[in-house]
DRENDREN-584936 format. One record per residue: residue number from 1; residue in three letters; z, x, y of N, C-alpha, C, O in turn. Coordinates in nm, 3 decimals, m for minus. Each point is the difference from the previous one (the first is absolute). Layout:
nr NUM rest ALA n_c3 Z n_c1 X n_c2 Y ca_c3 Z ca_c1 X ca_c2 Y c_c3 Z c_c1 X c_c2 Y o_c3 Z o_c1 X o_c2 Y
...
! end
This chain:
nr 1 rest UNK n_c3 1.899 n_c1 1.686 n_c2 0.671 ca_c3 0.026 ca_c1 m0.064 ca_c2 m0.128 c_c3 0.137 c_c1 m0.069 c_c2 0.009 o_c3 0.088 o_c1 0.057 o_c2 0.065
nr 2 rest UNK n_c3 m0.062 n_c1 m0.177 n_c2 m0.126 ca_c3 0.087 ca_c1 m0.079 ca_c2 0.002 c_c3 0.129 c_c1 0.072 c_c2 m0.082 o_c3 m0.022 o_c1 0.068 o_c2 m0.100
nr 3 rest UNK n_c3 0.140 n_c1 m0.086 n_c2 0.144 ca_c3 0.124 ca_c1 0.035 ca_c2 m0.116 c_c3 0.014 c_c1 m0.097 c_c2 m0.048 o_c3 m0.023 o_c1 m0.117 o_c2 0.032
nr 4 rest UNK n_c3 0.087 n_c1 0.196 n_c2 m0.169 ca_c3 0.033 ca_c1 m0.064 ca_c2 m0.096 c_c3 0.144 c_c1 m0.021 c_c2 m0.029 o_c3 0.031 o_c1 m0.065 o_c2 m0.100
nr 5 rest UNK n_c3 0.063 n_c1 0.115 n_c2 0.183 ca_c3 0.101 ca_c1 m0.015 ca_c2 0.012 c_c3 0.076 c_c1 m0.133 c_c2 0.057 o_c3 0.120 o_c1 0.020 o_c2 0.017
nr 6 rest UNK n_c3 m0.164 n_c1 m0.146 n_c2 0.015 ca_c3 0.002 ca_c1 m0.127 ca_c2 0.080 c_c3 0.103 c_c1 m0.117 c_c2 m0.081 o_c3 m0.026 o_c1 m0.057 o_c2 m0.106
nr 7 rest UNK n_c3 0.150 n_c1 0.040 n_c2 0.190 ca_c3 0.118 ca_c1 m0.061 ca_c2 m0.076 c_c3 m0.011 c_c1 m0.111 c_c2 0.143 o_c3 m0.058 o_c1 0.029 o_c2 0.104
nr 8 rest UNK n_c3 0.121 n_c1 m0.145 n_c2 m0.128 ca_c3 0.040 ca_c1 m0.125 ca_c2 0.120 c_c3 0.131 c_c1 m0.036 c_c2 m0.086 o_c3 0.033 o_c1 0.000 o_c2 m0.118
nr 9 rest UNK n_c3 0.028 n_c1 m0.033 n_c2 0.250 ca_c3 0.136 ca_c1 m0.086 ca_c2 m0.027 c_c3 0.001 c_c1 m0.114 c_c2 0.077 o_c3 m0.041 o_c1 0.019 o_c2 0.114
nr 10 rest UNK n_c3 0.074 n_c1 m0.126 n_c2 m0.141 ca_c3 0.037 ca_c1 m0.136 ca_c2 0.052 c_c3 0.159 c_c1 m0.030 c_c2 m0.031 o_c3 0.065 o_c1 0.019 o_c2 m0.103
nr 11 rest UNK n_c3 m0.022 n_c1 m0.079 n_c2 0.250 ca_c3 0.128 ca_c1 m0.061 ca_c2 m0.022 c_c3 0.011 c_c1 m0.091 c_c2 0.063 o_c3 m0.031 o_c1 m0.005 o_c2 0.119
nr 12 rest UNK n_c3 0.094 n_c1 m0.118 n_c2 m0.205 ca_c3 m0.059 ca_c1 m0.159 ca_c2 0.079 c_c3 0.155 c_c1 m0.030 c_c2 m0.016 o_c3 0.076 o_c1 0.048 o_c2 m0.084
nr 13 rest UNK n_c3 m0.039 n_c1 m0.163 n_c2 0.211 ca_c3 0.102 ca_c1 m0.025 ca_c2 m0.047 c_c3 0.009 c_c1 m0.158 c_c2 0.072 o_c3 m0.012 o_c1 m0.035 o_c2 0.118
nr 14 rest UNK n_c3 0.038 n_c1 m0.044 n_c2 m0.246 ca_c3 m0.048 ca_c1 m0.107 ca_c2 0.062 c_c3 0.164 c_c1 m0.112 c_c2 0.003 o_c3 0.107 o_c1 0.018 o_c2 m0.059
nr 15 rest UNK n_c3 m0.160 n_c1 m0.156 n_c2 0.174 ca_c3 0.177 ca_c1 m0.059 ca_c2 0.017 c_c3 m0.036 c_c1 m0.159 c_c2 m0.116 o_c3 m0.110 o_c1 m0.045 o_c2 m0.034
nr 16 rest UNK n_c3 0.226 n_c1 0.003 n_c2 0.005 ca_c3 0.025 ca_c1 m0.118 ca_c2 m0.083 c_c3 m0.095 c_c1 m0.073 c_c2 m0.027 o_c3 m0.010 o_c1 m0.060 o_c2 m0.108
nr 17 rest UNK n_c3 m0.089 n_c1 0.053 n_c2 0.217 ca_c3 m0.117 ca_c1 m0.096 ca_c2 m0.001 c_c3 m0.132 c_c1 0.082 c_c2 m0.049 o_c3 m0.107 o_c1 m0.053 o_c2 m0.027
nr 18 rest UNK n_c3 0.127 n_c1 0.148 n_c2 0.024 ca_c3 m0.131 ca_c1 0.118 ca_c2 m0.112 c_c3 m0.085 c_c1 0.002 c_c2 0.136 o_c3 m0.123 o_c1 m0.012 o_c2 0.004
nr 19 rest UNK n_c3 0.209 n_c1 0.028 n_c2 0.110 ca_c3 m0.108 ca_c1 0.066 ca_c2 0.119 c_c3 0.059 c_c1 0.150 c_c2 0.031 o_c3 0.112 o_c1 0.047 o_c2 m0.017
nr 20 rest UNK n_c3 m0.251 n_c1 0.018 n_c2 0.077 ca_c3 0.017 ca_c1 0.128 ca_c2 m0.057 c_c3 0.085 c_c1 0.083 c_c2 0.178 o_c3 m0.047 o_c1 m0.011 o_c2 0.113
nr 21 rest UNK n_c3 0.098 n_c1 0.040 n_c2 m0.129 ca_c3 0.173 ca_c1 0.011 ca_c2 0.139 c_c3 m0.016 c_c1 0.122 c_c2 0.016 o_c3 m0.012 o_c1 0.030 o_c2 0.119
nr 22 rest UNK n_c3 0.006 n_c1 0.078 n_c2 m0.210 ca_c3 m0.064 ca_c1 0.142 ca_c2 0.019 c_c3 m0.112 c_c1 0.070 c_c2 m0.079 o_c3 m0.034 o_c1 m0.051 o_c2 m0.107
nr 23 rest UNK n_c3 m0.028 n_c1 0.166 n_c2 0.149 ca_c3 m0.122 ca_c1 0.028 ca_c2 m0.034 c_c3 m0.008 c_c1 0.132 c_c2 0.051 o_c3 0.028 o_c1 0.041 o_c2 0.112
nr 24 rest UNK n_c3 m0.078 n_c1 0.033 n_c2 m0.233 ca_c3 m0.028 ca_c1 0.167 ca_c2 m0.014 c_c3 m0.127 c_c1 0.101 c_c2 m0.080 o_c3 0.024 o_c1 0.071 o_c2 m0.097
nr 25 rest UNK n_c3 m0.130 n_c1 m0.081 n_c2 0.150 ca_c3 m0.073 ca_c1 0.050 ca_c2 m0.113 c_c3 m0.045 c_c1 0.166 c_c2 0.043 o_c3 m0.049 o_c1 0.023 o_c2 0.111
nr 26 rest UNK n_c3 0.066 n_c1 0.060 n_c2 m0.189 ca_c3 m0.056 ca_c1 0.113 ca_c2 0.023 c_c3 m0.093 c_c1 0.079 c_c2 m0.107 o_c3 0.003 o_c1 m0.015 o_c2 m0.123
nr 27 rest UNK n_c3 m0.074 n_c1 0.089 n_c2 0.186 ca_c3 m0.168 ca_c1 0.039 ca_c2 m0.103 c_c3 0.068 c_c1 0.167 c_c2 0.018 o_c3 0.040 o_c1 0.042 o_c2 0.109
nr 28 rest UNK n_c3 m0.036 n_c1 0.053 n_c2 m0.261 ca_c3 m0.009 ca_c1 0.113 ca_c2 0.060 c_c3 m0.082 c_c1 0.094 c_c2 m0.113 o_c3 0.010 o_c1 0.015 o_c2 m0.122
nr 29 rest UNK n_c3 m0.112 n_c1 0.052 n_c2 0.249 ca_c3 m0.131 ca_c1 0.026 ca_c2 m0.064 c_c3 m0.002 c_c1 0.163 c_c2 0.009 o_c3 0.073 o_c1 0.042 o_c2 0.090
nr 30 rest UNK n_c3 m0.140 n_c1 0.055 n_c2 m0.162 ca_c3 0.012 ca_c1 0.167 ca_c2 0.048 c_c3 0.176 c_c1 0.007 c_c2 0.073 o_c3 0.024 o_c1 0.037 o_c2 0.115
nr 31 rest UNK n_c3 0.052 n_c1 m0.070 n_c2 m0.189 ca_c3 0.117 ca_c1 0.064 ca_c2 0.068 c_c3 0.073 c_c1 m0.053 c_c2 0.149 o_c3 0.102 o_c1 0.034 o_c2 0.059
nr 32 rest UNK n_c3 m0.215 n_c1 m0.140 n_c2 m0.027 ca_c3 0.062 ca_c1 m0.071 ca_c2 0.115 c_c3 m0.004 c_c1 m0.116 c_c2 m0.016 o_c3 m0.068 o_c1 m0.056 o_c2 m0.087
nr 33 rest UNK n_c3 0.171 n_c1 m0.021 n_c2 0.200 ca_c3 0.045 ca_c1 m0.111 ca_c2 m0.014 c_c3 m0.136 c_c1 m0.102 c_c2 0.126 o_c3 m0.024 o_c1 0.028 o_c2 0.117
nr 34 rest UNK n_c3 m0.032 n_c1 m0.131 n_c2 m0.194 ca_c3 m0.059 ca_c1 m0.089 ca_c2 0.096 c_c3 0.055 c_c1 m0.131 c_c2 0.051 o_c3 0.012 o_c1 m0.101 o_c2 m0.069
nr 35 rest UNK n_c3 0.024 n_c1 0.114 n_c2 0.204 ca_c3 0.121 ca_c1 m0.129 ca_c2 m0.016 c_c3 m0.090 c_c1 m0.143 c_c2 0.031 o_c3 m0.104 o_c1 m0.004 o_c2 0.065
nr 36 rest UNK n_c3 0.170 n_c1 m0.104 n_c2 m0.125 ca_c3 m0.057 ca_c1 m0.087 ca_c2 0.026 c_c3 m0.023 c_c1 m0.066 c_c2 0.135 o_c3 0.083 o_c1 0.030 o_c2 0.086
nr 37 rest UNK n_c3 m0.174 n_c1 m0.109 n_c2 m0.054 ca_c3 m0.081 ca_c1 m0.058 ca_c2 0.131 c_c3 0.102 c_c1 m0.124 c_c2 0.076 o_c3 0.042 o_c1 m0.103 o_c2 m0.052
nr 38 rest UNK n_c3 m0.022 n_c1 0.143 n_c2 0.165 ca_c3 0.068 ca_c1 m0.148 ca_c2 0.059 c_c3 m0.070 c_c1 m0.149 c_c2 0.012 o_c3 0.029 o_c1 m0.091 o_c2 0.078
nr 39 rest UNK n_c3 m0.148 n_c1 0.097 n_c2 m0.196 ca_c3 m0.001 ca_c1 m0.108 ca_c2 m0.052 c_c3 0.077 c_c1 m0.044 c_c2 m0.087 o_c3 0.012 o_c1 m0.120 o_c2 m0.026
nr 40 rest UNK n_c3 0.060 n_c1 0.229 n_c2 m0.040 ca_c3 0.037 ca_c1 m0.024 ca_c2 m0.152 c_c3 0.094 c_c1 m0.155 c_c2 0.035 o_c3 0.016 o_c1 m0.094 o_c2 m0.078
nr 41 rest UNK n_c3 0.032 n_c1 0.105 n_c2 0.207 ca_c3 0.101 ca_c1 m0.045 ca_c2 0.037 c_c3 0.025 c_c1 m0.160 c_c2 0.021 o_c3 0.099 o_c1 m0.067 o_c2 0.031
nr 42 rest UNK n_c3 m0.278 n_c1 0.029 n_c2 m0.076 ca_c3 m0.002 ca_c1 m0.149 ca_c2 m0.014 c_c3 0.025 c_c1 m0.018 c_c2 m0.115 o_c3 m0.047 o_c1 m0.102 o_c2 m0.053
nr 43 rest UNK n_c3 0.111 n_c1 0.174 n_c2 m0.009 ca_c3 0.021 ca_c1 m0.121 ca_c2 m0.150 c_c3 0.143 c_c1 m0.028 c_c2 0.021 o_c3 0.027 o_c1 m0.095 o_c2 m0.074
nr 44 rest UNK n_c3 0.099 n_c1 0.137 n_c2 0.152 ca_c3 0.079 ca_c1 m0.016 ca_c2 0.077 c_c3 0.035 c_c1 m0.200 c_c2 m0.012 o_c3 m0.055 o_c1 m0.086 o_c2 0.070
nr 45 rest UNK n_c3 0.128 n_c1 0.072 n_c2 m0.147 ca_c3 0.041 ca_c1 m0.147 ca_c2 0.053 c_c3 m0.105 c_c1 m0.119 c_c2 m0.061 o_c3 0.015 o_c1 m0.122 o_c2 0.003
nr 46 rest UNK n_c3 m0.110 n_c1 0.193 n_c2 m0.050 ca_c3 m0.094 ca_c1 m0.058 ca_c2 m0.156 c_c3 0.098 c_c1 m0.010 c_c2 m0.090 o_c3 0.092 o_c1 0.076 o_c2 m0.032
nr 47 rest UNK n_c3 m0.151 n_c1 m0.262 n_c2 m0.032 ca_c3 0.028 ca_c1 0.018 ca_c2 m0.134 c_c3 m0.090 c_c1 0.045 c_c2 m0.094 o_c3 m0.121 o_c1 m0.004 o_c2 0.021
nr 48 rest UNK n_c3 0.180 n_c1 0.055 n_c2 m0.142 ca_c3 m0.038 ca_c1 0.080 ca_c2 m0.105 c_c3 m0.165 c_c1 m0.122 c_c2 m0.032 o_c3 m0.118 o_c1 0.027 o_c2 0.023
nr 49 rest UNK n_c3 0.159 n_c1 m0.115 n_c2 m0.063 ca_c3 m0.083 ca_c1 m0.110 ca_c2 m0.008 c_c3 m0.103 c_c1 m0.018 c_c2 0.051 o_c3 m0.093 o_c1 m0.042 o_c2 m0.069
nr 50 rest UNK n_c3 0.073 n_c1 0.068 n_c2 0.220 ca_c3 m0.121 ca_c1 0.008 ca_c2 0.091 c_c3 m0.050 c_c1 0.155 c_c2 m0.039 o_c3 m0.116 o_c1 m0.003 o_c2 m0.043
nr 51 rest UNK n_c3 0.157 n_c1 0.101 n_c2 0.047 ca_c3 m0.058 ca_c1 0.062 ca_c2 m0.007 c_c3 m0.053 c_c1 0.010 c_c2 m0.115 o_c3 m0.105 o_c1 0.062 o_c2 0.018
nr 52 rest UNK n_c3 0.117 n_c1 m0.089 n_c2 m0.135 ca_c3 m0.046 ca_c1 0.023 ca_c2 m0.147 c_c3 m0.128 c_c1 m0.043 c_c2 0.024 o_c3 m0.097 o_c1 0.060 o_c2 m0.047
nr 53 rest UNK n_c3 0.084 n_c1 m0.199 n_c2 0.142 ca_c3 m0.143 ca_c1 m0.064 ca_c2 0.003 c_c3 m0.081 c_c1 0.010 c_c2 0.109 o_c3 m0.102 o_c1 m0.068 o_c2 0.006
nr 54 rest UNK n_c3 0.143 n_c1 0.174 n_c2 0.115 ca_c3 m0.060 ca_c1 0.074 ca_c2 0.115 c_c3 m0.127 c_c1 0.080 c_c2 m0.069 o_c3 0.001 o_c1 0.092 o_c2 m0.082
nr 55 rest UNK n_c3 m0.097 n_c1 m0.153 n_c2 0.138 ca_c3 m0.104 ca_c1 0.073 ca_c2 0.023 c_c3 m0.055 c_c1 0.125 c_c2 0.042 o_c3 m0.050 o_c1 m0.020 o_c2 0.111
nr 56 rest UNK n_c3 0.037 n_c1 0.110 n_c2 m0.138 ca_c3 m0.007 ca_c1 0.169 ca_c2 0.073 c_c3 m0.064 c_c1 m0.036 c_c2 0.166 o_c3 0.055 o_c1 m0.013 o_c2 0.110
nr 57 rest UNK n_c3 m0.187 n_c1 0.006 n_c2 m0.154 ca_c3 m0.082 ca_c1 0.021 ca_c2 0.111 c_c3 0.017 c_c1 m0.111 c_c2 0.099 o_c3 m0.065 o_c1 0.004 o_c2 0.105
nr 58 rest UNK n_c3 0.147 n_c1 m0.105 n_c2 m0.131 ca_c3 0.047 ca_c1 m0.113 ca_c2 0.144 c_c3 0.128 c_c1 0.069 c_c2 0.026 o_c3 0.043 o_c1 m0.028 o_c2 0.112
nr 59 rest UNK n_c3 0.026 n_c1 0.101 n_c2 m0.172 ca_c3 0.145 ca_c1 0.041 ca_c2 0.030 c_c3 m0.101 c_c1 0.159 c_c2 0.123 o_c3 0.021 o_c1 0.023 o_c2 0.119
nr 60 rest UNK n_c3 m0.105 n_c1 0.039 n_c2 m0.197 ca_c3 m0.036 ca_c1 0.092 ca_c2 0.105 c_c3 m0.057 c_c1 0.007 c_c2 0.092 o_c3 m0.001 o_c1 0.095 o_c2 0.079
nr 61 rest UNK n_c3 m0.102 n_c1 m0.270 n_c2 m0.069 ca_c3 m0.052 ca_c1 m0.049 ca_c2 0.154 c_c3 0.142 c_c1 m0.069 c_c2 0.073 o_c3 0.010 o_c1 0.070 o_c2 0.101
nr 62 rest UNK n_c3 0.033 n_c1 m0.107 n_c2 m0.099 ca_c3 0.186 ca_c1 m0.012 ca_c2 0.027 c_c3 0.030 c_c1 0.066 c_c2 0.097 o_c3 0.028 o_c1 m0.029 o_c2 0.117
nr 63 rest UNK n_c3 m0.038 n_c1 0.164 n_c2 m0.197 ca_c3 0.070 ca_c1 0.112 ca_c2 0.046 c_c3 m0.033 c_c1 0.097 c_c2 0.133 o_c3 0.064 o_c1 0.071 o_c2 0.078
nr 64 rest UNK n_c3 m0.230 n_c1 m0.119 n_c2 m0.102 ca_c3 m0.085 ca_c1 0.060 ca_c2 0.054 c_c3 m0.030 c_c1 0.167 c_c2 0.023 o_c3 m0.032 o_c1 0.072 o_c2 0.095
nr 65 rest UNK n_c3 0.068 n_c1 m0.055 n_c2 m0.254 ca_c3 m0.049 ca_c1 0.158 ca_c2 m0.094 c_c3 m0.147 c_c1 0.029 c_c2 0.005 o_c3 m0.067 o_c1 m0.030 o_c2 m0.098
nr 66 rest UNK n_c3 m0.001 n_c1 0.098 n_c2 0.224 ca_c3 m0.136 ca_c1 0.013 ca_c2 m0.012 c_c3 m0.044 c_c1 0.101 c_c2 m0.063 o_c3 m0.113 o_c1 0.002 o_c2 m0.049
nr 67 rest UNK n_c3 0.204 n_c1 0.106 n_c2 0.040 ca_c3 0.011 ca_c1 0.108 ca_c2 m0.047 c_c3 m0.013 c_c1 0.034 c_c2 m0.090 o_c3 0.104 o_c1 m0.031 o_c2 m0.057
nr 68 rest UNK n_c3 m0.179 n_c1 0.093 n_c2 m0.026 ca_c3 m0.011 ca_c1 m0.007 ca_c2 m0.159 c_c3 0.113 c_c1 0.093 c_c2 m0.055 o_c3 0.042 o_c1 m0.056 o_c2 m0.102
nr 69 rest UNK n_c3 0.024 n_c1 0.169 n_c2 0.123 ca_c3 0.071 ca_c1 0.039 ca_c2 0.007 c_c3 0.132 c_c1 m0.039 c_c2 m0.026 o_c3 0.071 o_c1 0.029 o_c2 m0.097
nr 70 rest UNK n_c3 m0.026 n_c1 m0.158 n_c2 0.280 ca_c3 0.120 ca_c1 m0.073 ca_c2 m0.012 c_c3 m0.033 c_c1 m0.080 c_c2 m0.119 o_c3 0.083 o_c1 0.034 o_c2 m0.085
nr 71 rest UNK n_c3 m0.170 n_c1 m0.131 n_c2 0.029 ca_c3 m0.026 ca_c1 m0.074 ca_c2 m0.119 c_c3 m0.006 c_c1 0.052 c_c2 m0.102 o_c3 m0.035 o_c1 m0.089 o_c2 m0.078
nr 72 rest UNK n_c3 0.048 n_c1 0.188 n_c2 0.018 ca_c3 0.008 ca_c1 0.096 ca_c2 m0.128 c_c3 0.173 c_c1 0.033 c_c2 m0.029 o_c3 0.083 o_c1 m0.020 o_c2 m0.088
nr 73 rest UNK n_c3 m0.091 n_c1 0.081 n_c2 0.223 ca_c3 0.178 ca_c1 0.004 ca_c2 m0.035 c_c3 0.084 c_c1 m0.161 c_c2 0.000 o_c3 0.103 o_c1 m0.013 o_c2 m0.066
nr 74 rest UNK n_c3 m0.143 n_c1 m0.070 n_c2 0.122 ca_c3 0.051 ca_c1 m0.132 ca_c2 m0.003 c_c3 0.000 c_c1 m0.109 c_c2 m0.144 o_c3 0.080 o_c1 m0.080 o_c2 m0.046
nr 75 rest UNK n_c3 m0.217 n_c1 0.128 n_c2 0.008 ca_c3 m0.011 ca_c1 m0.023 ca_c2 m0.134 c_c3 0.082 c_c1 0.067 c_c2 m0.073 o_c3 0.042 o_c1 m0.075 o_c2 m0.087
nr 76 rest UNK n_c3 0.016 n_c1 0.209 n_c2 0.075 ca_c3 0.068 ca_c1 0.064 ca_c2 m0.098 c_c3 0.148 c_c1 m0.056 c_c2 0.011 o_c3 0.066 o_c1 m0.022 o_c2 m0.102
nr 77 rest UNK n_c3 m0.022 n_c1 0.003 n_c2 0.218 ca_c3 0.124 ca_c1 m0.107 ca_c2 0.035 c_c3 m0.005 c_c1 m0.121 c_c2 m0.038 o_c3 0.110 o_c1 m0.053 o_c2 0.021
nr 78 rest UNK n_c3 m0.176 n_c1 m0.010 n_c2 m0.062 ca_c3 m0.059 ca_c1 m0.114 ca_c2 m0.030 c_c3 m0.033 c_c1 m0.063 c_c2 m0.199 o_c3 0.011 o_c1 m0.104 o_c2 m0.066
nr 79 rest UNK n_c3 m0.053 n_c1 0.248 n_c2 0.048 ca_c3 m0.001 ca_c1 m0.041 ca_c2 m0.166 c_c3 0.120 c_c1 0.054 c_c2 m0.045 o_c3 0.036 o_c1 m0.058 o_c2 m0.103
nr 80 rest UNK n_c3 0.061 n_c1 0.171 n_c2 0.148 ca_c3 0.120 ca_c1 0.004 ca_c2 0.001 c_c3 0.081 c_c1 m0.118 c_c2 0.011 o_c3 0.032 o_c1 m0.056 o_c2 m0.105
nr 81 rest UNK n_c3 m0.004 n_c1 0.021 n_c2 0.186 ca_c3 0.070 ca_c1 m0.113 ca_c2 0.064 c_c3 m0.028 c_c1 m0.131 c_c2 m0.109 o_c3 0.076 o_c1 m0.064 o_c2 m0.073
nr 82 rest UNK n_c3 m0.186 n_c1 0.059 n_c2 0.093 ca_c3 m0.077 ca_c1 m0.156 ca_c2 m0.192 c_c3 0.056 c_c1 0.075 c_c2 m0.092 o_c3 0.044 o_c1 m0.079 o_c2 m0.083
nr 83 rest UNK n_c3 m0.018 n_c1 0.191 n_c2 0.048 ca_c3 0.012 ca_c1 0.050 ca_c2 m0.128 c_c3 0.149 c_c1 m0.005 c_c2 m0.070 o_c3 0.041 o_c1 m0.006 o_c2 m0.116
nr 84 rest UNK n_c3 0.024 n_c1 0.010 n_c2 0.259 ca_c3 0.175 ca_c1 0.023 ca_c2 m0.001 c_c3 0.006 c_c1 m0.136 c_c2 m0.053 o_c3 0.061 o_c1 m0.032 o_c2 m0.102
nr 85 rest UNK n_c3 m0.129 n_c1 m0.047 n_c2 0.181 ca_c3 0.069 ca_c1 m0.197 ca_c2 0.046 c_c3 m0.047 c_c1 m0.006 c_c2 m0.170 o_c3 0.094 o_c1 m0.035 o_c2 m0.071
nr 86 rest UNK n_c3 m0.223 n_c1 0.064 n_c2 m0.004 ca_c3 m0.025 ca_c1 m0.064 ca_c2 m0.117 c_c3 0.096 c_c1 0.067 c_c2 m0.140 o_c3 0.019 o_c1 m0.059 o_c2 m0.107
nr 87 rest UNK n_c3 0.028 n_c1 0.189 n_c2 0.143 ca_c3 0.053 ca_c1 0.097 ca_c2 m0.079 c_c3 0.205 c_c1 m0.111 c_c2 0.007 o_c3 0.064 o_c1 m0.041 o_c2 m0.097
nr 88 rest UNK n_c3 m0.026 n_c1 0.031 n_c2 0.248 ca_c3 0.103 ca_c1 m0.104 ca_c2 0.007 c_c3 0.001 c_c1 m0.082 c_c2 m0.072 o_c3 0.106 o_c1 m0.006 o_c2 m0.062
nr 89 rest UNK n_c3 m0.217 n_c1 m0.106 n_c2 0.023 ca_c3 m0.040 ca_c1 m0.115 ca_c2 0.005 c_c3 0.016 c_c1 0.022 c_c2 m0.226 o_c3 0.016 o_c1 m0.085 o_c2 m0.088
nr 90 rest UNK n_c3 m0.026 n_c1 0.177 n_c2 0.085 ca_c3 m0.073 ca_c1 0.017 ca_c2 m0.142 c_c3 m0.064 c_c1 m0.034 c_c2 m0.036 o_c3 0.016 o_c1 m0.062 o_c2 m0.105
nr 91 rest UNK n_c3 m0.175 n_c1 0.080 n_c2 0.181 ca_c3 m0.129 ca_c1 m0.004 ca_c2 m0.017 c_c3 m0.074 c_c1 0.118 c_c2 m0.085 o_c3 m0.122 o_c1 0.011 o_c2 0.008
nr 92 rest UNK n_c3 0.182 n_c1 0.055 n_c2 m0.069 ca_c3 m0.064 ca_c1 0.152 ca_c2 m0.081 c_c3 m0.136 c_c1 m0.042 c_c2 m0.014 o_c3 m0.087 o_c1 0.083 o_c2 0.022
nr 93 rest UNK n_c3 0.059 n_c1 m0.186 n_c2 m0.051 ca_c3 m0.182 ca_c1 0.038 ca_c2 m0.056 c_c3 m0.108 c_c1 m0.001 c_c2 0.094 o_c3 m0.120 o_c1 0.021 o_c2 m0.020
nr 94 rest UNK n_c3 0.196 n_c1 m0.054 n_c2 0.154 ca_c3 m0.062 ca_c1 0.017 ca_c2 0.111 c_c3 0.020 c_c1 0.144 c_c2 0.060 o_c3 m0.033 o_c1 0.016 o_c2 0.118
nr 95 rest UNK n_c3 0.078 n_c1 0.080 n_c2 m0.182 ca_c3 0.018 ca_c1 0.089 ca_c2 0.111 c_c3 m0.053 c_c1 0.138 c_c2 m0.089 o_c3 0.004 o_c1 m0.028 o_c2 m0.120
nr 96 rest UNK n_c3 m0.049 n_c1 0.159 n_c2 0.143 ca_c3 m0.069 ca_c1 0.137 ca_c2 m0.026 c_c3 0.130 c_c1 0.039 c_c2 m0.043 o_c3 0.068 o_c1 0.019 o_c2 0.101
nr 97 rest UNK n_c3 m0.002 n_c1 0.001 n_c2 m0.209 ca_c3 0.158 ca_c1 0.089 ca_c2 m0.049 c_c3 m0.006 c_c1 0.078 c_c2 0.003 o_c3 0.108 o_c1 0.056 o_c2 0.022
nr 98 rest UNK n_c3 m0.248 n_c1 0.050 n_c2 m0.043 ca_c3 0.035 ca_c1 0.131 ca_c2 0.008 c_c3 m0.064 c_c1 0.047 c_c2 0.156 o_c3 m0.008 o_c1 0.120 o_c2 0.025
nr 99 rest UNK n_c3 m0.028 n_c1 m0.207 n_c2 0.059 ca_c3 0.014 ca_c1 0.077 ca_c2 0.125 c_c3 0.096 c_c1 m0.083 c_c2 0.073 o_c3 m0.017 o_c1 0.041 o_c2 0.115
nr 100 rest UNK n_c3 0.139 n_c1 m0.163 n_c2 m0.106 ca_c3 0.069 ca_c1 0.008 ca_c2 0.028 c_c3 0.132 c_c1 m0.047 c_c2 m0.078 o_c3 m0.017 o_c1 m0.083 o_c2 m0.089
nr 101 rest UNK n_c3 0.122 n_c1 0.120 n_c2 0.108 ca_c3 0.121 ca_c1 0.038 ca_c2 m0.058 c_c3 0.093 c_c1 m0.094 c_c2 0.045 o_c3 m0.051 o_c1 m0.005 o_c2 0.112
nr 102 rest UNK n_c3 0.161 n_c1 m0.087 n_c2 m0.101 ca_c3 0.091 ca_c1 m0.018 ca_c2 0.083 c_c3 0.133 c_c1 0.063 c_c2 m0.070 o_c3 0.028 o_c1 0.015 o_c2 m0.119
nr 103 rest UNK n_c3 0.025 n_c1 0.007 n_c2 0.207 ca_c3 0.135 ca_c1 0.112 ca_c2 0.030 c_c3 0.116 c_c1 m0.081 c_c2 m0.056 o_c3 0.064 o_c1 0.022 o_c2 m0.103
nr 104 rest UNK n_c3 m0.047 n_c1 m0.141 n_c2 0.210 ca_c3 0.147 ca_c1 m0.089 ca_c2 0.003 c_c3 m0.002 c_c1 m0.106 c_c2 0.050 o_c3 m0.036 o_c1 0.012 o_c2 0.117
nr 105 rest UNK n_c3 0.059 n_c1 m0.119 n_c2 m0.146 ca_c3 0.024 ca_c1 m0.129 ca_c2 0.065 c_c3 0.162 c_c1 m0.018 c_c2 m0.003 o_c3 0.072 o_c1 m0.019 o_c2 m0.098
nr 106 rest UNK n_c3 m0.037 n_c1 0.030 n_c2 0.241 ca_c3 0.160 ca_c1 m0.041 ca_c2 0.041 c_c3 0.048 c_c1 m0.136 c_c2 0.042 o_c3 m0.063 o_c1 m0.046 o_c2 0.096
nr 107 rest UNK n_c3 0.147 n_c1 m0.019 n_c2 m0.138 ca_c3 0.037 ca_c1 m0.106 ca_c2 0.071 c_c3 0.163 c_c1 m0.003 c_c2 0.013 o_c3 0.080 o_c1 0.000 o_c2 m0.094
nr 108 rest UNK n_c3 m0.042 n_c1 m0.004 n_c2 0.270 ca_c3 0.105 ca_c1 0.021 ca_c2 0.037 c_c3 0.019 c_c1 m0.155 c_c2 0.096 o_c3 0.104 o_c1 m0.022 o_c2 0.061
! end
């Protein structure tokens, strides 16, 4: 049976030009931490922009995620990651509020 205990954190941190320079997502499910996939790592040097209008399933033939598995967790990095950029963006009516939250938007 699935827990019900299941929290994710995302931390994006993007440079002047709204491309995304660092990248952190973690899933933690029953008490453990699921770390994210060294795919996560193509959104790396994306702008916010392309990805808003990236396609799932050409981003996961791309990738070449045959795995249903690797593609489940990639997806969860993935509507994370849209959710942050539209939650940034102040897109609220696009996004689930009560299953995700944002924390803080910093600008240094």
């Amino acid at each position: 049976m699935p827990c019900k205990d299941t929290t994710s954190k995302i931390t994006v941190l993007l440079d002047l030009g709204d491309r995304i320079k660092d990248y952190d997502f973690s899933k933690i499910t029953c008490h453990k931490e699921i770390g994210g996939l060294e795919s996560g790592k193509y959104w790396i040097g994306q702008n916010i922009d392309n990805i808003e209008s990236m396609d799932f399933n050409k981003v996961i033939d791309e990738l070449g995620l045959t795995d249903t598995q690797d593609q489940f967790l990639f997806y969860l990095e993935w509507d994370a990651l849209w959710t942050a950029i539209a939650q940034y963006r102040g897109k609220a009516s696009d996004i689930d509020n009560e299953r995700y939250q944002l924390s803080s938007i910093s600008y240094d």
